[in-house]
Biopython code that builds the backbone (N, CA, C, O; Angstrom):
import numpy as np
from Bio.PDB.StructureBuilder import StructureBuilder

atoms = [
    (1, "UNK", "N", (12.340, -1.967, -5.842)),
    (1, "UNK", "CA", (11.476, -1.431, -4.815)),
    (1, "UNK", "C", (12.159, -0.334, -4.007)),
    (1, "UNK", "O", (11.503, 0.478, -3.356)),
    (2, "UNK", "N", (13.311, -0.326, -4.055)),
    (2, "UNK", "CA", (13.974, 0.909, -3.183)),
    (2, "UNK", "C", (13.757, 2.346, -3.572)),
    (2, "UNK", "O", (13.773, 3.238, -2.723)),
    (3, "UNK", "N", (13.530, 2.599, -4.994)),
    (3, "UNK", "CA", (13.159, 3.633, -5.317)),
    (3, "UNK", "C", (12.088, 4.064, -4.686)),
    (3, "UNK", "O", (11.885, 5.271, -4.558)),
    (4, "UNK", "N", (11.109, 2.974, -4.121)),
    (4, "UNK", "CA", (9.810, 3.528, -3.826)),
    (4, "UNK", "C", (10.461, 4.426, -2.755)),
    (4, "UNK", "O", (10.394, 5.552, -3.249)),
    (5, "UNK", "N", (11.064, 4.526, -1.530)),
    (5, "UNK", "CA", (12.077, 5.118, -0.515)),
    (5, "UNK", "C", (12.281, 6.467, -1.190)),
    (5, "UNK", "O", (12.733, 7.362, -0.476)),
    (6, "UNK", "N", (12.065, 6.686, -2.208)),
    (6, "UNK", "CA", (12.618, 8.270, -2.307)),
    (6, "UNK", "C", (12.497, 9.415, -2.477)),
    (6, "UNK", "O", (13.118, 10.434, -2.778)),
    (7, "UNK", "N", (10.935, 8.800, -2.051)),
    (7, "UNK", "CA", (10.086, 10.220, -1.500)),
    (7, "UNK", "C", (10.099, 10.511, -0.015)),
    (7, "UNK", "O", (10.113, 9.567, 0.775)),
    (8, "UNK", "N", (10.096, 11.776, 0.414)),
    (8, "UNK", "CA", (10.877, 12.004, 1.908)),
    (8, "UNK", "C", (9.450, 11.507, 2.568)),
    (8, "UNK", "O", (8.247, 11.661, 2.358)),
    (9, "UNK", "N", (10.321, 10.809, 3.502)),
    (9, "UNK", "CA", (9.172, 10.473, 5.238)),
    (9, "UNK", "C", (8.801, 9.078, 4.665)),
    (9, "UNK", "O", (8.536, 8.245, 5.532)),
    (10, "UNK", "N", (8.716, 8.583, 3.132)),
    (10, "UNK", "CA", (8.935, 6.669, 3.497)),
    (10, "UNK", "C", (9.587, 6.346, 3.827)),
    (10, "UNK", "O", (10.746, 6.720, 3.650)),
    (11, "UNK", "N", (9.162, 5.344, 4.588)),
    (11, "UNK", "CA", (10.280, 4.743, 5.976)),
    (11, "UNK", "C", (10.612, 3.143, 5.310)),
    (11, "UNK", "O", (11.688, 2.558, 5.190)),
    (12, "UNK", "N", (9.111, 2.691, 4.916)),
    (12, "UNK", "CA", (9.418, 1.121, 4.710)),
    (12, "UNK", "C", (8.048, 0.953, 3.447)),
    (12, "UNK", "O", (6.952, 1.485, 3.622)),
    (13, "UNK", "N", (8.402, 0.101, 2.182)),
    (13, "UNK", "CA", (7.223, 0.202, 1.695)),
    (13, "UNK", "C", (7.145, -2.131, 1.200)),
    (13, "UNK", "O", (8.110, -2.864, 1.417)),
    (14, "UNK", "N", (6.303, -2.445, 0.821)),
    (14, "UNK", "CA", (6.105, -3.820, 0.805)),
    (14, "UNK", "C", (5.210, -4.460, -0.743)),
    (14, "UNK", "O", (4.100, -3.970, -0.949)),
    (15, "UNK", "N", (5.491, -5.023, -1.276)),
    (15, "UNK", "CA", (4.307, -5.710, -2.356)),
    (15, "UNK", "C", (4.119, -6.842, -1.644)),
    (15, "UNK", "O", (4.931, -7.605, -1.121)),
    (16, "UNK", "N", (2.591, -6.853, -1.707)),
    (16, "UNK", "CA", (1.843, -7.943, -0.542)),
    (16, "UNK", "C", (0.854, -8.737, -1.708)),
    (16, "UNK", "O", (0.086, -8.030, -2.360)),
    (17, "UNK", "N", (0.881, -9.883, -1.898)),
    (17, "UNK", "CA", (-0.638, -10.445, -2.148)),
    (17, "UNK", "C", (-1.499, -10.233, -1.906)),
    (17, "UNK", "O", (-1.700, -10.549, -0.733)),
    (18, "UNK", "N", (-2.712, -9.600, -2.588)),
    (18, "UNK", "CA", (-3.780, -8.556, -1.783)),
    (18, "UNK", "C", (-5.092, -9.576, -1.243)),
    (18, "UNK", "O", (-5.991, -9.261, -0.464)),
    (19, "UNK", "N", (-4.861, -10.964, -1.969)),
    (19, "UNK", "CA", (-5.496, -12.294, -1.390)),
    (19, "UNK", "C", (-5.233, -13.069, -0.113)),
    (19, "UNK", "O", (-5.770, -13.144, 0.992)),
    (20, "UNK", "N", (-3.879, -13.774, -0.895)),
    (20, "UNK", "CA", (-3.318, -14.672, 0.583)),
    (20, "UNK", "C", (-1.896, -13.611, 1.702)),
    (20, "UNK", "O", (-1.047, -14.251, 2.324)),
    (21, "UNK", "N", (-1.909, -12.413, 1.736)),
    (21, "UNK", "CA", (-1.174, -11.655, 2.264)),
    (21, "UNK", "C", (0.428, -12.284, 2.523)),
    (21, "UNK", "O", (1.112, -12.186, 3.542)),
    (22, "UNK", "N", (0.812, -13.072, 1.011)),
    (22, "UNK", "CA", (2.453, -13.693, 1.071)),
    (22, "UNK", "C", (2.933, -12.098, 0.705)),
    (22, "UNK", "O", (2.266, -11.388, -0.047)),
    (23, "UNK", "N", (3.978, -11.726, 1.241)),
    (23, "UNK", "CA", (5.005, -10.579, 1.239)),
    (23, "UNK", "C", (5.824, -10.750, 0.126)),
    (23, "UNK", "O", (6.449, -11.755, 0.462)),
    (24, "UNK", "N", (6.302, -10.390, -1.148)),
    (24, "UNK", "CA", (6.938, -10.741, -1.724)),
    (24, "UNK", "C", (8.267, -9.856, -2.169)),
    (24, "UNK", "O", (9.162, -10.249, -2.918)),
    (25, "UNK", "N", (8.147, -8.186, -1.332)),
    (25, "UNK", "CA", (8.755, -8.003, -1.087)),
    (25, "UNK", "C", (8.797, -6.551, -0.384)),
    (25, "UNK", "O", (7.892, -5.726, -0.504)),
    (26, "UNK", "N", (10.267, -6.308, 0.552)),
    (26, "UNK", "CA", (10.542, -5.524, 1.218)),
    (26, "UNK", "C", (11.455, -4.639, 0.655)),
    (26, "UNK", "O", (12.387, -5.130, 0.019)),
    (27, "UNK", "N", (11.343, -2.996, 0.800)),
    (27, "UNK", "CA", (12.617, -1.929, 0.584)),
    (27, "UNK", "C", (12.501, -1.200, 2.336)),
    (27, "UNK", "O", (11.401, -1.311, 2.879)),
    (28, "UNK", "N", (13.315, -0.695, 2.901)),
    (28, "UNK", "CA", (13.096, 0.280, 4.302)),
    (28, "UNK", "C", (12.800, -1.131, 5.127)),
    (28, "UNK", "O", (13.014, -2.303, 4.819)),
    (29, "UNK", "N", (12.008, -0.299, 6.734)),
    (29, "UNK", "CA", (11.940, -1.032, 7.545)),
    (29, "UNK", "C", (10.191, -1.834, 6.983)),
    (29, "UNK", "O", (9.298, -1.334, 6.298)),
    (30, "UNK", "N", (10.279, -3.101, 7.585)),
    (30, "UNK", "CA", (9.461, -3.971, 7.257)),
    (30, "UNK", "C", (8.362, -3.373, 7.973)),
    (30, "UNK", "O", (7.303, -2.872, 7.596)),
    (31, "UNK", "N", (9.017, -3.602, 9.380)),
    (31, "UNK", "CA", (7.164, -3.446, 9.875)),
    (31, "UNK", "C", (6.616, -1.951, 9.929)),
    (31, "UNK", "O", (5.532, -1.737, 10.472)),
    (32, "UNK", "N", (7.337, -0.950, 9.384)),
    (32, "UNK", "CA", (6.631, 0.179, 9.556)),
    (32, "UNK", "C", (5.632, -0.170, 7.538)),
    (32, "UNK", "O", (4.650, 0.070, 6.835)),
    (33, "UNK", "N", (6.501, -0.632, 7.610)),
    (33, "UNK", "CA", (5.379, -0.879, 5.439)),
    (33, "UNK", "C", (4.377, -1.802, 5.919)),
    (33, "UNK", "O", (3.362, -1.984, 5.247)),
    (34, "UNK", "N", (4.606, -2.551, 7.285)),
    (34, "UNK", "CA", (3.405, -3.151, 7.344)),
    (34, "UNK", "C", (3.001, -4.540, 7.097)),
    (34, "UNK", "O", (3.342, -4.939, 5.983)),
    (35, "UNK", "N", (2.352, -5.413, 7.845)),
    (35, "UNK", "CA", (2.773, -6.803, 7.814)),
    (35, "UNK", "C", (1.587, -7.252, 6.646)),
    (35, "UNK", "O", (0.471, -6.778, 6.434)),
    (36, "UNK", "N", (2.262, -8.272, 6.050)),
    (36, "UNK", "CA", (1.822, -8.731, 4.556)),
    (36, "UNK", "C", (0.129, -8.986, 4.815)),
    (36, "UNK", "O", (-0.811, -8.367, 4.317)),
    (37, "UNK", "N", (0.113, -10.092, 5.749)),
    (37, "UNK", "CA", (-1.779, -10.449, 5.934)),
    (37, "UNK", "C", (-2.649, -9.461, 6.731)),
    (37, "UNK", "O", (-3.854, -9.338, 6.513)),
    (38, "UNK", "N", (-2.079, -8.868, 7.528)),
    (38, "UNK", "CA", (-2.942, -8.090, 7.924)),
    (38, "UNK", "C", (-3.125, -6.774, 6.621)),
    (38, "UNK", "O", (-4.269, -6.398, 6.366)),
    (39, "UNK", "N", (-2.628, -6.514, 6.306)),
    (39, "UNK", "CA", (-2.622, -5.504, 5.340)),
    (39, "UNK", "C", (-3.742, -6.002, 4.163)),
    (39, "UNK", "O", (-4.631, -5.204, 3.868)),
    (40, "UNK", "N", (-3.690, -7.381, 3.467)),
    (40, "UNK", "CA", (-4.723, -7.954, 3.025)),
    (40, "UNK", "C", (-6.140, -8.175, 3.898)),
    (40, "UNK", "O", (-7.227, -8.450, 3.389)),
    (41, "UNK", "N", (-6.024, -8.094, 4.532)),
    (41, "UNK", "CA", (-7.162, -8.486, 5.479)),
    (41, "UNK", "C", (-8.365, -7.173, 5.538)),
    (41, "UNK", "O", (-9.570, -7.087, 5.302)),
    (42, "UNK", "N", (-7.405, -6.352, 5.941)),
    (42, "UNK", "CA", (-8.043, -4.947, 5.857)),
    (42, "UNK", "C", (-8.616, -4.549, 4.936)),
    (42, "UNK", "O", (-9.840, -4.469, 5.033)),
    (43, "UNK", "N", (-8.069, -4.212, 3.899)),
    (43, "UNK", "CA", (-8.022, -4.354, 2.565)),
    (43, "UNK", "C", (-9.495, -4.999, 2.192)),
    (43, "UNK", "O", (-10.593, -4.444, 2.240)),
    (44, "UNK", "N", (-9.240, -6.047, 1.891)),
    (44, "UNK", "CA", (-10.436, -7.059, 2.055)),
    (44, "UNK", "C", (-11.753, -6.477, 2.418)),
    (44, "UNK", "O", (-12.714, -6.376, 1.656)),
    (45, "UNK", "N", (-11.684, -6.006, 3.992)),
    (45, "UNK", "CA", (-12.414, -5.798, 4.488)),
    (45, "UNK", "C", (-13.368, -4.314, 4.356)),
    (45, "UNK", "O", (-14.489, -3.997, 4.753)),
    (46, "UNK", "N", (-12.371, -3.667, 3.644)),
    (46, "UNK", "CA", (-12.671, -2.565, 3.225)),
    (46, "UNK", "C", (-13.436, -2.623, 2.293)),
    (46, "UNK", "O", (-14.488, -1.986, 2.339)),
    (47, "UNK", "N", (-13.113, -3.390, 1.220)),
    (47, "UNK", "CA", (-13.432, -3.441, 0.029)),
    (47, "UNK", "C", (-15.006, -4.274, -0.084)),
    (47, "UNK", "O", (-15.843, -4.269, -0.987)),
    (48, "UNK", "N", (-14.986, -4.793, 0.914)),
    (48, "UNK", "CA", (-16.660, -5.383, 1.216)),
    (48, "UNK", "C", (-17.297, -4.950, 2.049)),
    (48, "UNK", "O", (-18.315, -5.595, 2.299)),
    (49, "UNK", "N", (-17.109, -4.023, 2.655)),
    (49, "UNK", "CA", (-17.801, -2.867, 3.706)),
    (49, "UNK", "C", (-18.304, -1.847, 2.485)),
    (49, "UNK", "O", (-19.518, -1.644, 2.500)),
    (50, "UNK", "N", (-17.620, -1.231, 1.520)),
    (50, "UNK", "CA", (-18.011, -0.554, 0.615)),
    (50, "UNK", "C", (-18.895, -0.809, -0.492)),
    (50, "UNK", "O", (-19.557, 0.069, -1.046)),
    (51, "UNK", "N", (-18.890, -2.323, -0.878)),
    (51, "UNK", "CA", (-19.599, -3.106, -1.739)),
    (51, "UNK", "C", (-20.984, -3.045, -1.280)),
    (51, "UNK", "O", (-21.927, -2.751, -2.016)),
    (52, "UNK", "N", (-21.083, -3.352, 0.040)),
    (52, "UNK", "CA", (-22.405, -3.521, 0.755)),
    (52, "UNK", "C", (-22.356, -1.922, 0.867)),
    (52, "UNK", "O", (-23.580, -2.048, 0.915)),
    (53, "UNK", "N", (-22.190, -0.885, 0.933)),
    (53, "UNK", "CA", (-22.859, 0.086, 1.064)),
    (53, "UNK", "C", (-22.741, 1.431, -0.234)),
    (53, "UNK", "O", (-22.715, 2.661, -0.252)),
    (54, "UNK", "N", (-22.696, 0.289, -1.225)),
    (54, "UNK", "CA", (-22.965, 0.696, -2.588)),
    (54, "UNK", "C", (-22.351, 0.900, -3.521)),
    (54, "UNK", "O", (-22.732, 0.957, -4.690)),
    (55, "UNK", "N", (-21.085, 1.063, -2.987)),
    (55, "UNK", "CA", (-20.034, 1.871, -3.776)),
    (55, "UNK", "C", (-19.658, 0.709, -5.065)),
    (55, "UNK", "O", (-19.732, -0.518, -4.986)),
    (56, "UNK", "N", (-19.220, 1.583, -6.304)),
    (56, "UNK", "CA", (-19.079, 0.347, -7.436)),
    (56, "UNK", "C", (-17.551, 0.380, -7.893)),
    (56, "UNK", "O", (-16.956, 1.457, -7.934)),
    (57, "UNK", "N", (-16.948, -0.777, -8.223)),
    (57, "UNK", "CA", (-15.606, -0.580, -8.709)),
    (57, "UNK", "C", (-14.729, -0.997, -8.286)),
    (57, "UNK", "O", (-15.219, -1.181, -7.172)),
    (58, "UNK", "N", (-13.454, -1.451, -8.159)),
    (58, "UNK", "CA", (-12.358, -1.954, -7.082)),
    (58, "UNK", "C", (-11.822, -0.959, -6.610)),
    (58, "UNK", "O", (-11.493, 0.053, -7.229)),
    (59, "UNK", "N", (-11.667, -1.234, -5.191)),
    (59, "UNK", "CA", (-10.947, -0.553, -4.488)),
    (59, "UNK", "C", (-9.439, -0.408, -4.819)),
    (59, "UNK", "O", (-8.658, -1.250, -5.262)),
    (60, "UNK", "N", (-9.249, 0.833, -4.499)),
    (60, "UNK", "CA", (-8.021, 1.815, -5.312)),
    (60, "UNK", "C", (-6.933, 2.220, -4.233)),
    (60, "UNK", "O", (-5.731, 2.401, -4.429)),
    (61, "UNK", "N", (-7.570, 2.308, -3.163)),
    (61, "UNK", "CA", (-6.078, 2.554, -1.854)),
    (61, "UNK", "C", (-7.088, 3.146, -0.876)),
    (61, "UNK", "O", (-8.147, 3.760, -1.008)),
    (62, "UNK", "N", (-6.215, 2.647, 0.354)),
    (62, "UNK", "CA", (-6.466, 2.908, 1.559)),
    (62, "UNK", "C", (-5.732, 3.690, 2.404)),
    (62, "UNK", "O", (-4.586, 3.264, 2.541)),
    (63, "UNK", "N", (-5.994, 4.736, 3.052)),
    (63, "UNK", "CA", (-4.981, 5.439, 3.579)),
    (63, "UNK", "C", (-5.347, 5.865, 5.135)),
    (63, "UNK", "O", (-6.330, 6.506, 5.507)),
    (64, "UNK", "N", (-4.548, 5.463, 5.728)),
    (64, "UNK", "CA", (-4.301, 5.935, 7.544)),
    (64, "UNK", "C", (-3.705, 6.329, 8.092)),
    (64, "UNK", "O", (-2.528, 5.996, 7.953)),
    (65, "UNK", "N", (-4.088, 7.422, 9.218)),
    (65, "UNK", "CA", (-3.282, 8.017, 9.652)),
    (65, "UNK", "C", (-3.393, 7.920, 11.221)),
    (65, "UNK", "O", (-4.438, 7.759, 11.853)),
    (66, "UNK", "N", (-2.208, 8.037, 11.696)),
    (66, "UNK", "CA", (-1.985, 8.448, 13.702)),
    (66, "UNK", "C", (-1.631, 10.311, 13.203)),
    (66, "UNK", "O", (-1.700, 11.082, 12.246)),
    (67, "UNK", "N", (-1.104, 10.213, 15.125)),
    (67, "UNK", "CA", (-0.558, 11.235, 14.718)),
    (67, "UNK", "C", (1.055, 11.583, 14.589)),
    (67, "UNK", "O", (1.695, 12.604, 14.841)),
    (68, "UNK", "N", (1.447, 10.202, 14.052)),
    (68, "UNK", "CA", (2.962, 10.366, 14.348)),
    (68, "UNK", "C", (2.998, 9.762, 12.868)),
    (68, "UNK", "O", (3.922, 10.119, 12.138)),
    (69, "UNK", "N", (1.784, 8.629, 12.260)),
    (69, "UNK", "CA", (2.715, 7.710, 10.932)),
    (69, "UNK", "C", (1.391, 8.064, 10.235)),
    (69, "UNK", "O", (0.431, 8.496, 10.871)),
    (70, "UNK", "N", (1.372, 7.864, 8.896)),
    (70, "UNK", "CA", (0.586, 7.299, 7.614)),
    (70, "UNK", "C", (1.002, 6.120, 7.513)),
    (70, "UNK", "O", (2.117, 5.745, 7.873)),
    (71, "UNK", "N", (-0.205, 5.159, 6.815)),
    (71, "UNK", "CA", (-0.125, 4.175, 6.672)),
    (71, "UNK", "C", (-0.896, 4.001, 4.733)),
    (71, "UNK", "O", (-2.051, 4.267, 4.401)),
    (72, "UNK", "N", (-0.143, 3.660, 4.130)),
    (72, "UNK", "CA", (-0.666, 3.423, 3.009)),
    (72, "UNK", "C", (-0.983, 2.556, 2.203)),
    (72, "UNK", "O", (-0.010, 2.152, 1.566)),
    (73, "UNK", "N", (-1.898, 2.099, 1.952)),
    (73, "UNK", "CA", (-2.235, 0.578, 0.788)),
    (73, "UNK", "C", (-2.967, 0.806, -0.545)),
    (73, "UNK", "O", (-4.141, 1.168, -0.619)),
    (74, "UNK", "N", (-1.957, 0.496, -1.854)),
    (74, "UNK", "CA", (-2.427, 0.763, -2.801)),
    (74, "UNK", "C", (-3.001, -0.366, -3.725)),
    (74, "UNK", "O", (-2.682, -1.507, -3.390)),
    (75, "UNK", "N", (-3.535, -0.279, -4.470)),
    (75, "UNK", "CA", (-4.202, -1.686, -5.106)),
    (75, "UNK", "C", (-3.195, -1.627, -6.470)),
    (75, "UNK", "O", (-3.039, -0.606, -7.141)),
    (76, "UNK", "N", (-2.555, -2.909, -6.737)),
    (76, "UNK", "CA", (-1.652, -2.939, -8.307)),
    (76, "UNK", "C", (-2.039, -3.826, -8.931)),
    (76, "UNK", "O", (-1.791, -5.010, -8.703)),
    (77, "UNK", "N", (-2.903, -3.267, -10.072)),
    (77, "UNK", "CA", (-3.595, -4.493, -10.876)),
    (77, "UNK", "C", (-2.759, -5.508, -11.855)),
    (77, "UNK", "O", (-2.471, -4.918, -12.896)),
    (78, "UNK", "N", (-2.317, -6.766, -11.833)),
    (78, "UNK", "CA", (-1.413, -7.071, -13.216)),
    (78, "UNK", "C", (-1.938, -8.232, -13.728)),
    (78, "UNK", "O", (-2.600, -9.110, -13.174)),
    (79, "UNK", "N", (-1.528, -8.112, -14.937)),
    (79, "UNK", "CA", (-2.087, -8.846, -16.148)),
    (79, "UNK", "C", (-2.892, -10.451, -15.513)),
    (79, "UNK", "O", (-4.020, -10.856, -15.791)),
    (80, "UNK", "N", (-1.823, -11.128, -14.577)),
    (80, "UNK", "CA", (-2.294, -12.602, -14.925)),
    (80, "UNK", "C", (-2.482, -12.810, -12.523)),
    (80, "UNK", "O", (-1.786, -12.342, -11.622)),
    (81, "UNK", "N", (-3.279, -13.377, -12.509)),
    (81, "UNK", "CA", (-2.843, -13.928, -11.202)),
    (81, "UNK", "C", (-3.774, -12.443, -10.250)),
    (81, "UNK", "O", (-4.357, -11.536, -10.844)),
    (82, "UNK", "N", (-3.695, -12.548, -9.003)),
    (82, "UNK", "CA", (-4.126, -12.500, -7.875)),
    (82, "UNK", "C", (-3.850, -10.386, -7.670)),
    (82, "UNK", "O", (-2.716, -10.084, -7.297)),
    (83, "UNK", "N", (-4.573, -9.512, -7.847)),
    (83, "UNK", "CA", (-4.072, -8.416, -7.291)),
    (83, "UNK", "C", (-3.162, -7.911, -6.388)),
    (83, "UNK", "O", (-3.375, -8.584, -5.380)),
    (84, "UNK", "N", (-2.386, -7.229, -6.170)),
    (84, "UNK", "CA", (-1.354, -7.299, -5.241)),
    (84, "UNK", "C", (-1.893, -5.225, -4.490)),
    (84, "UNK", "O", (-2.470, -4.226, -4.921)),
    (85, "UNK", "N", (-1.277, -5.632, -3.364)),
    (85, "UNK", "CA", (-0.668, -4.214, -2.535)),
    (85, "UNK", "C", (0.415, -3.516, -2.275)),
    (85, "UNK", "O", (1.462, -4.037, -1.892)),
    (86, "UNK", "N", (0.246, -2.211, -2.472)),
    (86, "UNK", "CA", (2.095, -1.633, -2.095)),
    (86, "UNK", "C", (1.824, -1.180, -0.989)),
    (86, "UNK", "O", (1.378, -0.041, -1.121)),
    (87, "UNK", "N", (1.876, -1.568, 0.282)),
    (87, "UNK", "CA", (2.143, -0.834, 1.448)),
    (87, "UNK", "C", (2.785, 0.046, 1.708)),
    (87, "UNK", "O", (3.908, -0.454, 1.656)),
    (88, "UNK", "N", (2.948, 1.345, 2.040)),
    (88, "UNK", "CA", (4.105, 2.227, 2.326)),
    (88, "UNK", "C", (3.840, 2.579, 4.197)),
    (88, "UNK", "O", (2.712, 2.578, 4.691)),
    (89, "UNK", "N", (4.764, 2.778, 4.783)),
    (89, "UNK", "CA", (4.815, 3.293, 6.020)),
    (89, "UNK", "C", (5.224, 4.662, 5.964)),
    (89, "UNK", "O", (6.354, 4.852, 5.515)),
    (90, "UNK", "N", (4.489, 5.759, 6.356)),
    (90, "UNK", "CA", (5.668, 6.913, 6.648)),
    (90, "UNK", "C", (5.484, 7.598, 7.719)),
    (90, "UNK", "O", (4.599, 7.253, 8.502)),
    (91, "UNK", "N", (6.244, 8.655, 7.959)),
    (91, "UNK", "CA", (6.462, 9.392, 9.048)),
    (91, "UNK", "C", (6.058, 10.964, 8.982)),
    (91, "UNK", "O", (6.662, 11.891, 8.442)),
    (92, "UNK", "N", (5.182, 10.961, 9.504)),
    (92, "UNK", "CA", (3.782, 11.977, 9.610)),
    (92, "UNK", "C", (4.920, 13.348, 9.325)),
    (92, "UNK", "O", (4.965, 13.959, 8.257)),
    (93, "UNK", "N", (5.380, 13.506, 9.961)),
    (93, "UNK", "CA", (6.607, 14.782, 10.188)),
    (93, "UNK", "C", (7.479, 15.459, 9.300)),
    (93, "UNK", "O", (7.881, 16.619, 9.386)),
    (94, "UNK", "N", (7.817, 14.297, 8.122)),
    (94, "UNK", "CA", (8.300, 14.529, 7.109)),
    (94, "UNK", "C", (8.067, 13.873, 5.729)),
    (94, "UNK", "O", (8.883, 13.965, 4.812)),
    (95, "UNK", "N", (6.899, 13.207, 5.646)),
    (95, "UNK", "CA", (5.933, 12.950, 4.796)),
    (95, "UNK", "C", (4.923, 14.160, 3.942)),
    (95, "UNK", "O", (3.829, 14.468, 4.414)),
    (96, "UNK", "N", (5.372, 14.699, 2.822)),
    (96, "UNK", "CA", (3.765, 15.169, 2.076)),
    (96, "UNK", "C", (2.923, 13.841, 1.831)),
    (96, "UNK", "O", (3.366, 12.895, 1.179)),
    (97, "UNK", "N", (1.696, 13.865, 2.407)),
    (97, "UNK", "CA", (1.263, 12.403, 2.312)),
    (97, "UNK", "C", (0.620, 12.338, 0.620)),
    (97, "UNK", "O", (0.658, 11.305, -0.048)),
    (98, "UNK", "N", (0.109, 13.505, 0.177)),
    (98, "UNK", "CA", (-0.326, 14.309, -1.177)),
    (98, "UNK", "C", (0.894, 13.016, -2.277)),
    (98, "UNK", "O", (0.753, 11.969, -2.909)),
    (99, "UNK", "N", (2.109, 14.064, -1.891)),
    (99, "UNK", "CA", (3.139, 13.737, -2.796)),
    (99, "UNK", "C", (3.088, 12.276, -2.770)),
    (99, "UNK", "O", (2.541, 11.638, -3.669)),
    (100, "UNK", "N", (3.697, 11.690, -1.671)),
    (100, "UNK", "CA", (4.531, 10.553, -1.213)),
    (100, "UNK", "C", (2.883, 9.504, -1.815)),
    (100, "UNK", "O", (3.175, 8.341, -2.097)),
    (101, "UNK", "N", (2.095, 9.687, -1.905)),
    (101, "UNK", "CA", (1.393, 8.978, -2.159)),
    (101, "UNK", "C", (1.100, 8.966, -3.918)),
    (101, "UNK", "O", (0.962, 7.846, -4.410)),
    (102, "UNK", "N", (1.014, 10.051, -4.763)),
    (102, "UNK", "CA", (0.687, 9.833, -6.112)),
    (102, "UNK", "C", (2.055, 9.093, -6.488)),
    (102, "UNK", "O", (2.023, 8.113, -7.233)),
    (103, "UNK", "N", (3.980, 9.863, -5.647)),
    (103, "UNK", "CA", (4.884, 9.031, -6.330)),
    (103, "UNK", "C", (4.559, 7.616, -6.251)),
    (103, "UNK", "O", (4.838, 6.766, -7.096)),
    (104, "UNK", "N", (3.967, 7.452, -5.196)),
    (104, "UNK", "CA", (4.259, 5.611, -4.793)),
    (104, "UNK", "C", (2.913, 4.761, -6.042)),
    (104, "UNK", "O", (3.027, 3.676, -6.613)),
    (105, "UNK", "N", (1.993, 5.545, -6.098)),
    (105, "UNK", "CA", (0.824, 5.290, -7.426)),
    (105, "UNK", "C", (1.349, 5.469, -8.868)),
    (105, "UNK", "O", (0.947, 4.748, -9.782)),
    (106, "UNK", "N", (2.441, 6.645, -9.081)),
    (106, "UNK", "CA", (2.948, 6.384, -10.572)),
    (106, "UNK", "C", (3.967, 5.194, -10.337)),
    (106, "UNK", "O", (3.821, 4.359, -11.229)),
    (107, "UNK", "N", (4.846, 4.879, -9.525)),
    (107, "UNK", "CA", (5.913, 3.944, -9.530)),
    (107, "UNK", "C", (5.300, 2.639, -9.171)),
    (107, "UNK", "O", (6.043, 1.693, -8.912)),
    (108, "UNK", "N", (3.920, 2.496, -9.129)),
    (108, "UNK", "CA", (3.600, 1.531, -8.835)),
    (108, "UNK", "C", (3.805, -0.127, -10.071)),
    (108, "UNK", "O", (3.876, -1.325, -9.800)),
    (109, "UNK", "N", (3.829, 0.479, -11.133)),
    (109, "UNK", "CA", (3.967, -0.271, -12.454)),
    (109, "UNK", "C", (5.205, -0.560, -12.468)),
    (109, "UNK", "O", (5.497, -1.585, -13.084)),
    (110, "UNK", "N", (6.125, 0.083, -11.930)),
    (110, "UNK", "CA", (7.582, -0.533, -11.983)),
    (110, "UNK", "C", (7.847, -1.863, -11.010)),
    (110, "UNK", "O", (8.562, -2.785, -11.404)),
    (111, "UNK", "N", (7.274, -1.871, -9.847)),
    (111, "UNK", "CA", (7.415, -3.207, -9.063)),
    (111, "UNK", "C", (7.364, -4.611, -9.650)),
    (111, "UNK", "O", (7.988, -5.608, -9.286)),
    (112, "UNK", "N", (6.303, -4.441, -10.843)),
    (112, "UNK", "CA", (6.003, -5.801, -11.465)),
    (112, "UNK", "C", (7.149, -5.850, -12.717)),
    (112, "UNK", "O", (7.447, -6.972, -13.124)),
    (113, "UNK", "N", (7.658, -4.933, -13.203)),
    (113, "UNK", "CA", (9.045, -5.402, -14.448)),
    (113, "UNK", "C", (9.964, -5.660, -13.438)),
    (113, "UNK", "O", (11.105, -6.024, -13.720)),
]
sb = StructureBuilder()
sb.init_structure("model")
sb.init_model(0)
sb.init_chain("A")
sb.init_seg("    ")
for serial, (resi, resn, name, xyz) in enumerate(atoms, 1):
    if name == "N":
        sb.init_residue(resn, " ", resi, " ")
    sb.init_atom(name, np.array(xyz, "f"), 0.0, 1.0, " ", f" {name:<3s}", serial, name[0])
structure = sb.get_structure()
């Protein structure tokens, strides 16, 4: 997971249970990647706010911004068991959120080997 870190302006990134929000793991600072259940929760919530207003398909990532951080949640589909999330935290300032976001979507398949 540390690799995920090596795109400039991630600060902290997380694989979360995208169900029961268990953390399973941390690279960077924790709480800027974002705390495990709330991050599911949202998530969640997103994903059935969109259902009800039509949209078809699983939700694919969520992305937020202040004006100081991005906040990122990606959906990682794997073979057996429960969908998971990669949270990333970054820092608005020195973040391409463009970049820092497709690296953290191609490297996303590496978390699970």
């Amino acid at each position: 997971m540390v690799r995920l870190l090596d795109s400039p302006g991630v600060t902290g990134v997380a694989l979360v249970d995208a169900v029961t929000g268990l953390t399973y793991g941390v690279a960077g600072n924790a709480e800027e990647a974002g705390d495990g259940a709330e991050c599911a929760e949202l998530a969640a919530l997103i994903a059935e706010r969109l259902g009800r207003a039509g949209a078809e398909g699983e939700l694919e990532s969520v992305i937020m911004t202040s004006t100081r951080r991005h906040q990122v949640l990606l959906a990682v589909a794997r073979p057996v068991g429960d969908p998971l999330l990669l949270t990333a935290g970054m820092d608005r300032e020195r973040a391409n959120l463009a970049l820092a976001t497709r690296s953290l979507a191609d490297r996303a398949a590496e978390v699970l080997a």
